[in-house]
PQR file with spaces between the fields and no chain letter, atoms N, CA, C, O and H, PARSE charges and radii, in Angstrom:
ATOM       1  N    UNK     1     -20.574  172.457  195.156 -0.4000 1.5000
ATOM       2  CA   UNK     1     -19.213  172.426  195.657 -0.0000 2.0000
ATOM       3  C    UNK     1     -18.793  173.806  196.184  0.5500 1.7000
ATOM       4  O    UNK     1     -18.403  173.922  197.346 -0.5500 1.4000
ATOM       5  N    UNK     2     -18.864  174.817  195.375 -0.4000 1.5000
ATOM       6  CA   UNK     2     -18.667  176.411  195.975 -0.0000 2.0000
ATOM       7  C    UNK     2     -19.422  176.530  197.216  0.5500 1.7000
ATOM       8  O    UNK     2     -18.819  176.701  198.275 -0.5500 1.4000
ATOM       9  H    UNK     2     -19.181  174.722  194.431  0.4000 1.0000
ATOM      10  N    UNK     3     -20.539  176.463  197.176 -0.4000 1.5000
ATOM      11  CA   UNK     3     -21.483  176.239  198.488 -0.0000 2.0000
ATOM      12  C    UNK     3     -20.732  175.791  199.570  0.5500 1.7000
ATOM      13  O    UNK     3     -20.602  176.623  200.468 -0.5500 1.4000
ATOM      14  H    UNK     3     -21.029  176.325  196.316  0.4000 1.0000
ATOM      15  N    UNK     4     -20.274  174.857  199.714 -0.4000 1.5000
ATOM      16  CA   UNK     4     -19.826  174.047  200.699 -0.0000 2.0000
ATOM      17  C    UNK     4     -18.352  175.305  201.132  0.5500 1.7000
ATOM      18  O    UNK     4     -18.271  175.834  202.241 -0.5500 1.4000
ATOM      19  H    UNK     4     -20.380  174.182  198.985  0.4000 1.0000
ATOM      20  N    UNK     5     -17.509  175.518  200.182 -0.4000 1.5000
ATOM      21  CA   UNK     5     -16.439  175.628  200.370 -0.0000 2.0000
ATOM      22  C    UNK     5     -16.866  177.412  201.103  0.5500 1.7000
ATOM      23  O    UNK     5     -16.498  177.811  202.208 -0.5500 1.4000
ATOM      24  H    UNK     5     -17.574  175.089  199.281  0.4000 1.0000
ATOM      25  N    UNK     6     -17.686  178.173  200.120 -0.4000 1.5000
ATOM      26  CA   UNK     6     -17.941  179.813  200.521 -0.0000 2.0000
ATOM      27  C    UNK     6     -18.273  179.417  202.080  0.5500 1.7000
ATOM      28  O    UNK     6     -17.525  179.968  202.887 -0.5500 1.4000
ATOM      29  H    UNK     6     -17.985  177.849  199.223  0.4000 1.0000
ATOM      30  N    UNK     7     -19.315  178.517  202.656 -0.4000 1.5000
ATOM      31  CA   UNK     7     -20.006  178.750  203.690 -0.0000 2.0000
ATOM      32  C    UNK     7     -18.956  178.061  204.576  0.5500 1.7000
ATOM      33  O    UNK     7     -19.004  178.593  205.685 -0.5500 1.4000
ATOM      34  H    UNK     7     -19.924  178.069  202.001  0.4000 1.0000
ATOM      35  N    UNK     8     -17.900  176.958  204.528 -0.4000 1.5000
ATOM      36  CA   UNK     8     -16.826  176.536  205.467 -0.0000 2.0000
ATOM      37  C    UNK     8     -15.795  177.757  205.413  0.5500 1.7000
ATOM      38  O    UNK     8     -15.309  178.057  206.503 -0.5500 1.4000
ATOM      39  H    UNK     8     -17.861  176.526  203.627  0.4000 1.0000
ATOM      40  N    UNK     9     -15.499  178.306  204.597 -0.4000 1.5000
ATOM      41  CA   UNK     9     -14.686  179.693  204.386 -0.0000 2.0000
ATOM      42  C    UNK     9     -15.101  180.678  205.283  0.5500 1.7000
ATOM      43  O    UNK     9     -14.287  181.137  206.083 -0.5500 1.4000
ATOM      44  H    UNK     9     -15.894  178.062  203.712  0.4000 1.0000
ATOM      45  N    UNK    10     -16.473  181.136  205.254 -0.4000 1.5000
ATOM      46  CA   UNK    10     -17.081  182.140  206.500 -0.0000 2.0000
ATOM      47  C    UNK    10     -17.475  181.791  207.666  0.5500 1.7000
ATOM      48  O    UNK    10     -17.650  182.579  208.595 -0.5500 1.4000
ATOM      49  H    UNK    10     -17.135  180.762  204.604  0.4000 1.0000
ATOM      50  N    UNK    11     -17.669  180.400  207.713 -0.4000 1.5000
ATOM      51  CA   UNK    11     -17.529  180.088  209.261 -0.0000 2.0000
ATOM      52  C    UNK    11     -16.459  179.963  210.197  0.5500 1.7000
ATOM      53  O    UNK    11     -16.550  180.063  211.420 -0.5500 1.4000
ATOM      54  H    UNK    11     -17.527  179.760  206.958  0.4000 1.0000
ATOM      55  N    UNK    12     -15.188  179.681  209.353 -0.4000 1.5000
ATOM      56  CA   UNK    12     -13.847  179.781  209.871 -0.0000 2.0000
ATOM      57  C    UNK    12     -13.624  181.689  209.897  0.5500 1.7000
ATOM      58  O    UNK    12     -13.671  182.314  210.956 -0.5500 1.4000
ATOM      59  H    UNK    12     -15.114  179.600  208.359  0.4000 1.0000
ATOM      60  N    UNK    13     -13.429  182.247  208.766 -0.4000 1.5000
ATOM      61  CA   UNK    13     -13.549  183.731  209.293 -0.0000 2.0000
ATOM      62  C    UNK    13     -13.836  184.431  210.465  0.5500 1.7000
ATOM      63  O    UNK    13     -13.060  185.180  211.057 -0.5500 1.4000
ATOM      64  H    UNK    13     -13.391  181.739  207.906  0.4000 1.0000
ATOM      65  N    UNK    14     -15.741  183.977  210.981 -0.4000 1.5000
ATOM      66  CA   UNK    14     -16.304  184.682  211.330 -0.0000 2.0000
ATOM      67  C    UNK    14     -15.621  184.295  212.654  0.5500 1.7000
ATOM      68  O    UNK    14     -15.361  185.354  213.225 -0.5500 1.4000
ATOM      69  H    UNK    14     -16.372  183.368  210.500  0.4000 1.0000
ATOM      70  N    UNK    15     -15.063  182.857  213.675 -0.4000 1.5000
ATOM      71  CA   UNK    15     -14.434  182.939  214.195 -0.0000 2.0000
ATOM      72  C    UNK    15     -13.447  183.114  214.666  0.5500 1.7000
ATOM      73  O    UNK    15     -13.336  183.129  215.891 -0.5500 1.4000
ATOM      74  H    UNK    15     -15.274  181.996  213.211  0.4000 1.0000
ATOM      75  N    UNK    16     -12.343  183.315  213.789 -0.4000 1.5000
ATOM      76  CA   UNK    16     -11.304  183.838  213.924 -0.0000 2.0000
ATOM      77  C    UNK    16     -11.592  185.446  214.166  0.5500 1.7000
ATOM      78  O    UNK    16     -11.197  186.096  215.134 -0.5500 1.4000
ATOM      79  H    UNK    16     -12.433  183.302  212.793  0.4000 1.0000
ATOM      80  N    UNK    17     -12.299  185.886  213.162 -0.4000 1.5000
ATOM      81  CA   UNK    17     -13.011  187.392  213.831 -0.0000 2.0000
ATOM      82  C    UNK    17     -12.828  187.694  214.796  0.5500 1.7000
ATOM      83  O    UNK    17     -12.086  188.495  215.366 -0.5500 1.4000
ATOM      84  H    UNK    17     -12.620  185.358  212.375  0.4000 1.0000
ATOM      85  N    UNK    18     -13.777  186.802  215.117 -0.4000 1.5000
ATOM      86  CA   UNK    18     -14.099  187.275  216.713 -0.0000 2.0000
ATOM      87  C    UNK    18     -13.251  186.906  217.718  0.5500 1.7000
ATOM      88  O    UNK    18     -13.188  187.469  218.810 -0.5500 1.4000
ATOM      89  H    UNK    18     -14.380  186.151  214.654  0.4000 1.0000
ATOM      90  N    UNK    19     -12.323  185.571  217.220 -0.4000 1.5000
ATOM      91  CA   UNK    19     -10.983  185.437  218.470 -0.0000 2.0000
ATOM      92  C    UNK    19      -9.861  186.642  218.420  0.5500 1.7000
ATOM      93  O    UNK    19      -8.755  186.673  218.960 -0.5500 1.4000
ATOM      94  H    UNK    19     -12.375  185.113  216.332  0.4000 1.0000
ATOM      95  N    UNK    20     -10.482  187.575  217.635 -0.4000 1.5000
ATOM      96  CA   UNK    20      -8.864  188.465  216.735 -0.0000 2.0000
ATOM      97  C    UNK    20      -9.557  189.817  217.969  0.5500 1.7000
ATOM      98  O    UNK    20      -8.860  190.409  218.794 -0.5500 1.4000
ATOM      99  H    UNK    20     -11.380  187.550  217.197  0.4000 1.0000
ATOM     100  N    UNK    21     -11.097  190.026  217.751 -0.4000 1.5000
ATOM     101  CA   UNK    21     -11.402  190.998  218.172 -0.0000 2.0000
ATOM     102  C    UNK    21     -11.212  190.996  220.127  0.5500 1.7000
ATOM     103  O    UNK    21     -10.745  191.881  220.845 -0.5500 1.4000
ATOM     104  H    UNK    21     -11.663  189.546  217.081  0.4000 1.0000
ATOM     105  N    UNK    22     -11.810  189.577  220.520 -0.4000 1.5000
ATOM     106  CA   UNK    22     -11.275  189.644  222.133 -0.0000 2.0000
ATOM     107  C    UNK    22      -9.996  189.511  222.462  0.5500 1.7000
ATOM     108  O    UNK    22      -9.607  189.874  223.572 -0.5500 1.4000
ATOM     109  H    UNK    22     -12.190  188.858  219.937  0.4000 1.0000
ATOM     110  N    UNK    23      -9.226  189.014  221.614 -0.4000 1.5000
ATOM     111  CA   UNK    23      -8.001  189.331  222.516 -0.0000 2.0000
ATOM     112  C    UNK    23      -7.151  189.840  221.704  0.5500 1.7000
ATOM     113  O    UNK    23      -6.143  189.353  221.192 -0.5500 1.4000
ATOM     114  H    UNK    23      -9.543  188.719  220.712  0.4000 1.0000
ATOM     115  N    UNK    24      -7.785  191.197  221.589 -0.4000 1.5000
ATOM     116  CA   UNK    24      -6.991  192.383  220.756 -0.0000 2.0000
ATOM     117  C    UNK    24      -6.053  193.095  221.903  0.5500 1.7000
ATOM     118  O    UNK    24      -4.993  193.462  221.395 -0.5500 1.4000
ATOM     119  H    UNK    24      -8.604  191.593  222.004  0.4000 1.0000
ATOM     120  N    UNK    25      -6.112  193.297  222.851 -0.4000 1.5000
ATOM     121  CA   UNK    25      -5.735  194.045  224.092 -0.0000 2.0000
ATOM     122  C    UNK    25      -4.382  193.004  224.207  0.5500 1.7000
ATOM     123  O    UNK    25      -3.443  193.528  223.606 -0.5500 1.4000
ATOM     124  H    UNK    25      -6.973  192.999  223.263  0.4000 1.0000
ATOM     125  N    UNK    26      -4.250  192.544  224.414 -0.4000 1.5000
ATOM     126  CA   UNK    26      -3.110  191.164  224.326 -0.0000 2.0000
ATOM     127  C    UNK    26      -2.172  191.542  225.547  0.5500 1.7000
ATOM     128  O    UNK    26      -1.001  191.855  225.332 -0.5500 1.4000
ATOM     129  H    UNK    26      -5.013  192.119  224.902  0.4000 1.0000
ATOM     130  N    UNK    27      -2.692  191.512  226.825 -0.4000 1.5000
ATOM     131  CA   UNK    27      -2.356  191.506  228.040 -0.0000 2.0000
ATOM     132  C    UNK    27      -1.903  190.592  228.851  0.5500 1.7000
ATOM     133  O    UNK    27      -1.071  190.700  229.752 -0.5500 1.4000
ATOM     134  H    UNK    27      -3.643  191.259  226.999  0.4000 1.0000
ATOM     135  N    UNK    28      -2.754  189.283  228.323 -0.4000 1.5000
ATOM     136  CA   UNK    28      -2.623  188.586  229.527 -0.0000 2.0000
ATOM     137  C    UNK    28      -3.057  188.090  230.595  0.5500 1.7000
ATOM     138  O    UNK    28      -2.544  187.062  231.038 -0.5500 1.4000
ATOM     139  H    UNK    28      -3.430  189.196  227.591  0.4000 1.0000
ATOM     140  N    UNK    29      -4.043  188.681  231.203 -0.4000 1.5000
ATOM     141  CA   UNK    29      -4.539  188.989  233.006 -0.0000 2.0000
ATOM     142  C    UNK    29      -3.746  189.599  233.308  0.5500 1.7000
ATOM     143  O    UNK    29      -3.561  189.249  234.473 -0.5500 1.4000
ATOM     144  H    UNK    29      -4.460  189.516  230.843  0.4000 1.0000
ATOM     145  N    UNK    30      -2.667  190.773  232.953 -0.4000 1.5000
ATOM     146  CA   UNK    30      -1.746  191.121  233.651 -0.0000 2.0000
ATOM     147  C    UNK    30      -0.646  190.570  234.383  0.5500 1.7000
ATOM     148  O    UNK    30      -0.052  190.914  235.405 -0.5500 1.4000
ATOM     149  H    UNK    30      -2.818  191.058  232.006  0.4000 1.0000
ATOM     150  N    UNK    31      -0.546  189.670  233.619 -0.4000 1.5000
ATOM     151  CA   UNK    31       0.956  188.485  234.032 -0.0000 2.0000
ATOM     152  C    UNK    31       1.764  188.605  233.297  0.5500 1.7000
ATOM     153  O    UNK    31       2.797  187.987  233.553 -0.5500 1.4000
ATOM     154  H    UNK    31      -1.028  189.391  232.789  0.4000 1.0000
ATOM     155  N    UNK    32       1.732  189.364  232.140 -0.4000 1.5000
ATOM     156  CA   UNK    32       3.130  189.605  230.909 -0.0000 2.0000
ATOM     157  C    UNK    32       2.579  190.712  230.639  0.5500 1.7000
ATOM     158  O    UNK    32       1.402  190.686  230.280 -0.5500 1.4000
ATOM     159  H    UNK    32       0.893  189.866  231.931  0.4000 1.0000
ATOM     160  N    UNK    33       3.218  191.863  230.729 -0.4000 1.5000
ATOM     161  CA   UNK    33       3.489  193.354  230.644 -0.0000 2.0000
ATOM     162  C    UNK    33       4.727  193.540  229.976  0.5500 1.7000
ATOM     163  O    UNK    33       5.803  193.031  230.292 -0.5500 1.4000
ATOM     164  H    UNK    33       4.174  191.884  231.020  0.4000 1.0000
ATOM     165  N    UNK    34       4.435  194.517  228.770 -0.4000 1.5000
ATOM     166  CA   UNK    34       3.521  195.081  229.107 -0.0000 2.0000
ATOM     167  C    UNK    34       2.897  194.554  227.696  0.5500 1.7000
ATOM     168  O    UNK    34       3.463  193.846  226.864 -0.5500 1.4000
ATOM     169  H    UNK    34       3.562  194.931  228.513  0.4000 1.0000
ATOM     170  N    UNK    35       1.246  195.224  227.641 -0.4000 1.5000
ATOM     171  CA   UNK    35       0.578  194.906  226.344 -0.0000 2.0000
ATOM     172  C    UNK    35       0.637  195.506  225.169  0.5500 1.7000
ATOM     173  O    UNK    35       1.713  195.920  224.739 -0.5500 1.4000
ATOM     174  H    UNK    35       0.786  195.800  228.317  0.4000 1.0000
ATOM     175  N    UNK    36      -0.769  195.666  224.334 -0.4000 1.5000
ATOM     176  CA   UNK    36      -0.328  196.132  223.283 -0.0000 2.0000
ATOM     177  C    UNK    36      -0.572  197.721  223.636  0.5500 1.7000
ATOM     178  O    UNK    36      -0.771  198.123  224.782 -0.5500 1.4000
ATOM     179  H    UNK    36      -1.643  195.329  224.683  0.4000 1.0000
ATOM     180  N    UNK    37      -0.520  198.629  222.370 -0.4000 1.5000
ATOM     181  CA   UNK    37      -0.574  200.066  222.481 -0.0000 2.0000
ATOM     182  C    UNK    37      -2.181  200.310  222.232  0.5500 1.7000
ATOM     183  O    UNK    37      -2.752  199.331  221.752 -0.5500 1.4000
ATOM     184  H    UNK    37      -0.359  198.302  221.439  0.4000 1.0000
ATOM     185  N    UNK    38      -2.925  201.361  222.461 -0.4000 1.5000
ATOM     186  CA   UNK    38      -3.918  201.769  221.886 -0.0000 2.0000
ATOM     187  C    UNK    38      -4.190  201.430  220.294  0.5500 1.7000
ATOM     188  O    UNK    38      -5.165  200.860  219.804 -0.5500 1.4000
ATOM     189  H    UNK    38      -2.461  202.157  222.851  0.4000 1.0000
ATOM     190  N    UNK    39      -3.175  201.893  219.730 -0.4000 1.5000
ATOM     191  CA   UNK    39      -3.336  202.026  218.373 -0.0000 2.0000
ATOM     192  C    UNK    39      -3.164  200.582  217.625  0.5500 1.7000
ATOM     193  O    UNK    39      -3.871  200.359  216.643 -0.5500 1.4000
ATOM     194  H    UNK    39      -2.383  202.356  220.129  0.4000 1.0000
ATOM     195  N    UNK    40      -2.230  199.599  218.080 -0.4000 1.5000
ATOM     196  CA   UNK    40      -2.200  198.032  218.483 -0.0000 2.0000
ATOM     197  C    UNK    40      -3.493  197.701  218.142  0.5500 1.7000
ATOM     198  O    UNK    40      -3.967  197.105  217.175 -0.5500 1.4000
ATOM     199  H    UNK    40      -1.656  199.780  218.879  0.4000 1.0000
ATOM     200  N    UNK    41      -4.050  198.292  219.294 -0.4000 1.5000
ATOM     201  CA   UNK    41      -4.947  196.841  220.053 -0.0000 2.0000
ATOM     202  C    UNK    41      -6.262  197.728  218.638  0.5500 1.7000
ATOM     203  O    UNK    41      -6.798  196.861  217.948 -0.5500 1.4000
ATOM     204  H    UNK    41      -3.665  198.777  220.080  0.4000 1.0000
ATOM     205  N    UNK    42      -6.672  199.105  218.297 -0.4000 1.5000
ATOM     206  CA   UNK    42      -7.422  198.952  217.463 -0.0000 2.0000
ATOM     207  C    UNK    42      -7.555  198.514  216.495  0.5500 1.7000
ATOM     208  O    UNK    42      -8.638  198.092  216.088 -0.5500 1.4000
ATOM     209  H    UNK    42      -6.237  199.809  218.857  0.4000 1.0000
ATOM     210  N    UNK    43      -6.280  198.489  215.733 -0.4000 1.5000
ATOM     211  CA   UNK    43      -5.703  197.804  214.368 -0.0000 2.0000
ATOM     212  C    UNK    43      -6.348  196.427  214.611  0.5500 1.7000
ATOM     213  O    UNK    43      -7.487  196.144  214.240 -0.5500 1.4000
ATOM     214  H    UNK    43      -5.401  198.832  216.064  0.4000 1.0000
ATOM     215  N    UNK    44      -5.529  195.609  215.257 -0.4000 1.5000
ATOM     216  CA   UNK    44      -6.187  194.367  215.485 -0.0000 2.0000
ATOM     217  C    UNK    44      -7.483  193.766  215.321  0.5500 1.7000
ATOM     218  O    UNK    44      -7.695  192.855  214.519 -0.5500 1.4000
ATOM     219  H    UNK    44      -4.603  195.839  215.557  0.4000 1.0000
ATOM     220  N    UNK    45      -8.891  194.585  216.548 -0.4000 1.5000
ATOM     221  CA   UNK    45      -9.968  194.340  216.469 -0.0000 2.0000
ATOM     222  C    UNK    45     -10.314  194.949  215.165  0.5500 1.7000
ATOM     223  O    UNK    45     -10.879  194.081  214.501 -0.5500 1.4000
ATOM     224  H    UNK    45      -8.719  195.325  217.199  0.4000 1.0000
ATOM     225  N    UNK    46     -10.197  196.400  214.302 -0.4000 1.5000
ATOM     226  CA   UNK    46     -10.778  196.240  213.397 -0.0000 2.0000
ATOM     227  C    UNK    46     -10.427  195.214  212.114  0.5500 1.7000
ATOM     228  O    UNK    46     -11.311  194.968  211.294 -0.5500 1.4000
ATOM     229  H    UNK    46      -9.737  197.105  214.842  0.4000 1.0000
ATOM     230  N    UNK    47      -9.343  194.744  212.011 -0.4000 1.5000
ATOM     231  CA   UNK    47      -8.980  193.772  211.052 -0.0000 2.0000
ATOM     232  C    UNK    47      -9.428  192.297  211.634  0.5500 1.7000
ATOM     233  O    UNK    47      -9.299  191.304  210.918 -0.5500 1.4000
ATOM     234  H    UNK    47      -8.625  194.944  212.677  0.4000 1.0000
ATOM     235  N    UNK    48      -9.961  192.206  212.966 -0.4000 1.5000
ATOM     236  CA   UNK    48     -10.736  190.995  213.267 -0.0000 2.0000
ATOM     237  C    UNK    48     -12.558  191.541  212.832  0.5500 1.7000
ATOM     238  O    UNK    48     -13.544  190.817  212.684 -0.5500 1.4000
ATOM     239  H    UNK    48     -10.065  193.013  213.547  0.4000 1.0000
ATOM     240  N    UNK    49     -12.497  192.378  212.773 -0.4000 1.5000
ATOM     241  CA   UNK    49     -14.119  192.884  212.394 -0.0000 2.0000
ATOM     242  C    UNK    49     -14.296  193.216  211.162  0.5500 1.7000
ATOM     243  O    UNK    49     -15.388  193.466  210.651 -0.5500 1.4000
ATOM     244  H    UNK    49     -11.696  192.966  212.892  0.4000 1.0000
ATOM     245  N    UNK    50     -13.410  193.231  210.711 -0.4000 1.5000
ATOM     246  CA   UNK    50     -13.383  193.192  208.714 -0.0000 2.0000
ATOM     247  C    UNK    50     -13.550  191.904  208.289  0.5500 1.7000
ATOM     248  O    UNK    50     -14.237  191.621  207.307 -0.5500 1.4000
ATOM     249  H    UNK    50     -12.523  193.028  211.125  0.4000 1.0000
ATOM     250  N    UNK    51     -12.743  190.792  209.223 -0.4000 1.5000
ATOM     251  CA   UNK    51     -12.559  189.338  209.081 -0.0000 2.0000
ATOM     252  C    UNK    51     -13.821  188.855  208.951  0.5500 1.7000
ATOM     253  O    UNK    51     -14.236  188.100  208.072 -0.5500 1.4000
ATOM     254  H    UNK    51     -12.185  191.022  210.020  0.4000 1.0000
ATOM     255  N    UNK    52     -14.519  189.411  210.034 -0.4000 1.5000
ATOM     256  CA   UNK    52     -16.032  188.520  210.817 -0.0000 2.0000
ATOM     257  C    UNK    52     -16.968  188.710  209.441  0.5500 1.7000
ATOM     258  O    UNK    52     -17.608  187.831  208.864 -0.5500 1.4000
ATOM     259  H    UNK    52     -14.182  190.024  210.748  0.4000 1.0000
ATOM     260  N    UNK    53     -16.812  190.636  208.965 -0.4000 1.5000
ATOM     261  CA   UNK    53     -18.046  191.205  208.137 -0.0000 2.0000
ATOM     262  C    UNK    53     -17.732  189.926  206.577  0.5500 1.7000
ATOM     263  O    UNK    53     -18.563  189.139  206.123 -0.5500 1.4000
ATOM     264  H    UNK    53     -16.292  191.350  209.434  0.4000 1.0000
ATOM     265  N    UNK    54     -16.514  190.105  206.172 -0.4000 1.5000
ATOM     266  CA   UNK    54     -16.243  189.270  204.990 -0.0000 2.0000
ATOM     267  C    UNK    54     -16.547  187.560  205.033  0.5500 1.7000
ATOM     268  O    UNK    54     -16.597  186.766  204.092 -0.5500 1.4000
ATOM     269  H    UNK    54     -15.839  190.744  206.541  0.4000 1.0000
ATOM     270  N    UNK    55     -16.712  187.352  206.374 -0.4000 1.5000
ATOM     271  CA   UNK    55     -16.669  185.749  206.830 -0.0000 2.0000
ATOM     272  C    UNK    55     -18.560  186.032  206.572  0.5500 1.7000
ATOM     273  O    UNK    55     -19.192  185.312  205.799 -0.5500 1.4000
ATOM     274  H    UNK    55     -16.671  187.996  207.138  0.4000 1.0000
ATOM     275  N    UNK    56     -18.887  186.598  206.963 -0.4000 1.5000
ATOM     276  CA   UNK    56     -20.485  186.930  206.916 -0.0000 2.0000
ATOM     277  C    UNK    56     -21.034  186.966  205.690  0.5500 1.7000
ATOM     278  O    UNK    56     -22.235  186.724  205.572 -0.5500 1.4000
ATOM     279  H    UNK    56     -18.373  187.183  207.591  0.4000 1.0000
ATOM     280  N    UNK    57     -20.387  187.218  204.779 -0.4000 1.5000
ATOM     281  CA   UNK    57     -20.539  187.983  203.237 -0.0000 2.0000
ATOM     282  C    UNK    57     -20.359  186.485  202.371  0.5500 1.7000
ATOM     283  O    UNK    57     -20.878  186.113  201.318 -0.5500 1.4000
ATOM     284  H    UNK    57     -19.411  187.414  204.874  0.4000 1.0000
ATOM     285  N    UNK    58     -19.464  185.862  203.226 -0.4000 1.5000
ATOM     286  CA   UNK    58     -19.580  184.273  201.913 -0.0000 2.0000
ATOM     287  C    UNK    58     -19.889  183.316  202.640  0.5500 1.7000
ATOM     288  O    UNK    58     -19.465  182.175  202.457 -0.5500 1.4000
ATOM     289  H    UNK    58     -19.042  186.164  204.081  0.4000 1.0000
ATOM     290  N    UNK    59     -20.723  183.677  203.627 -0.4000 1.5000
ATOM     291  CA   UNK    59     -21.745  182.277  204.636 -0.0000 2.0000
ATOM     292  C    UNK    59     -23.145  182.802  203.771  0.5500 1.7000
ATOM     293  O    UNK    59     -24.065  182.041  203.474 -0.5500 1.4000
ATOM     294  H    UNK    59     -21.067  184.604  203.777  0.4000 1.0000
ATOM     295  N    UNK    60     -23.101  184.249  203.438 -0.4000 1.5000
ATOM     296  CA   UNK    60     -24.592  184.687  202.373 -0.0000 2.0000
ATOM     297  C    UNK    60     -24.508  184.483  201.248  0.5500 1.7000
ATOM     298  O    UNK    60     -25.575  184.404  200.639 -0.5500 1.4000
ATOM     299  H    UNK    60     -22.353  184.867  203.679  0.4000 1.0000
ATOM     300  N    UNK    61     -23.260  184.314  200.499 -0.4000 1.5000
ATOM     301  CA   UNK    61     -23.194  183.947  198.842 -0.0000 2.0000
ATOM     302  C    UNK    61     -23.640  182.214  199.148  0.5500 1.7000
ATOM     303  O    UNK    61     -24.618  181.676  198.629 -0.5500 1.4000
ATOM     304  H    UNK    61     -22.394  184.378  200.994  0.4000 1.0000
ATOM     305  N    UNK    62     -22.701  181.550  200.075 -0.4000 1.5000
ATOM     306  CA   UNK    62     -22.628  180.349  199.988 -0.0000 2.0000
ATOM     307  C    UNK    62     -24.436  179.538  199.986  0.5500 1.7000
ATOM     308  O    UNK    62     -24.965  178.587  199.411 -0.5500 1.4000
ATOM     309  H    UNK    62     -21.906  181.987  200.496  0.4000 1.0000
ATOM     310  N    UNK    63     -24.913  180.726  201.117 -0.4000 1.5000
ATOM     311  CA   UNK    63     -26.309  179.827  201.133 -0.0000 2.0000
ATOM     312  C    UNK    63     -27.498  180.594  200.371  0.5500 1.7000
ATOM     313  O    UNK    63     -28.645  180.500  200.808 -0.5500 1.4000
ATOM     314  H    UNK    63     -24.483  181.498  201.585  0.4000 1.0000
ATOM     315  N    UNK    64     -27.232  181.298  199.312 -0.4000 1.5000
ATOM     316  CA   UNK    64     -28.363  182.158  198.244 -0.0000 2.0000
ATOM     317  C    UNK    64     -27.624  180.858  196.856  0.5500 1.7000
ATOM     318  O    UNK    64     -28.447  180.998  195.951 -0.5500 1.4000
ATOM     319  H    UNK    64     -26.300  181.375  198.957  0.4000 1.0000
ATOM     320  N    UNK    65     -27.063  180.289  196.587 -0.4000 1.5000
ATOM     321  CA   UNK    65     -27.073  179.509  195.373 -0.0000 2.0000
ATOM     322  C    UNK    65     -27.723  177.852  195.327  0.5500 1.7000
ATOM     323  O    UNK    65     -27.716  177.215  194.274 -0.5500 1.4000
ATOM     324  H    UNK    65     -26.395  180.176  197.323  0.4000 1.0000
């Protein structure tokens, strides 16, 4: 049962991750200006890349038991 739940837990993570990390810049195409700030847009991707590493970390607990 943990199995199931750790490894559906890090597969949802690891994509949200990575939707957090591309559209960290949060622009637009340049149709709604203005975006985010430098300091914004890093915050963001690294708390989408903390997301991904921890989403990674219980897709490996989930499938070592």
């Amino acid at each position: 049962m943990f199995k199931k739940i750790a490894t559906g837990f890090g597969a949802v993570a690891i994509a949200l991750g990575i939707m957090m990390m591309a559209g960290s810049a949060g622009d637009c195409d340049g149709h709604c200006m203005p975006g985010n700030t430098l300091s914004e847009m890093l915050m963001i991707a690294g708390l989408g890349l903390a997301m991904m590493i921890s989403g990674v970390f219980f897709v490996v607990v989930g499938s070592s038991e």
